[in-house]
N, C-alpha and C positions, 0 to 999 in steps of 0.2 A: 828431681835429680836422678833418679833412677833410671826416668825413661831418656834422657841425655847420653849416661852411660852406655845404657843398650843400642841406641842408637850411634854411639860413636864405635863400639865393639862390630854394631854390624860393619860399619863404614869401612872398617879394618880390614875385614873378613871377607868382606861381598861385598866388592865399590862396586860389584856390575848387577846389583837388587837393589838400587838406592833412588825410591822416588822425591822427584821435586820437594813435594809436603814435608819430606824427613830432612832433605840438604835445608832447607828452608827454617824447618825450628831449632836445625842448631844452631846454624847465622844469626837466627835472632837471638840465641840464648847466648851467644858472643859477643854482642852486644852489634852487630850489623844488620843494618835494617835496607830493606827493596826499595832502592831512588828508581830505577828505571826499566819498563816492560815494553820489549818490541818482540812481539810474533813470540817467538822461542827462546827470545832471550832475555833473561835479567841479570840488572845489575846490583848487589850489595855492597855499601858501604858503610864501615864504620867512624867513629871517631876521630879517629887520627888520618883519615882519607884514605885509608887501605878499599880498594876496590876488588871485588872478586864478580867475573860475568860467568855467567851458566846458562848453558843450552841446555833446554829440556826438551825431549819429546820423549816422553813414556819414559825410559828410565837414563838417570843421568849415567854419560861413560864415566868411564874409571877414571881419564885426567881430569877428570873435574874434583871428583872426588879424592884424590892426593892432595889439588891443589888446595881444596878447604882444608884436610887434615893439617897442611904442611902453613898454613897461612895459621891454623888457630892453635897452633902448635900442639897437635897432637900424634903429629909421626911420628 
């Protein structure tokens, strides 16, 4: 739980220091899991069919990282 937090502080803080590995275990910790990988792009979906897609190369931009705070409602 702890490292979630820190992890969602940094998100806050520095959307533009947020690698792949880090957007990634909080989607799963939201309960949205990786249906689809092309090149640089994933797709996460969870439960209810909420889709979130991420381009990654080296560190994700900042709309990306809104759009997971704003989708797992932590803005």
């Amino acid at each position: 739980m702890a490292r979630i937090k820190k992890l969602l502080q940094k998100m806050k803080d520095q959307p533009h220091g947020i690698i792949l590995e880090e957007a990634d275990y909080v989607l799963r910790y939201y309960g949205y899991s990786c249906k689809r990988m092309e090149s640089s792009h994933r797709q996460y979906i969870n439960s209810t069919g909420d889709v979130i897609t991420v381009v990654a190369k080296g560190q994700i931009k900042k709309a990306y990282i809104t759009a997971i705070l704003e989708r797992i409602g932590e803005k």
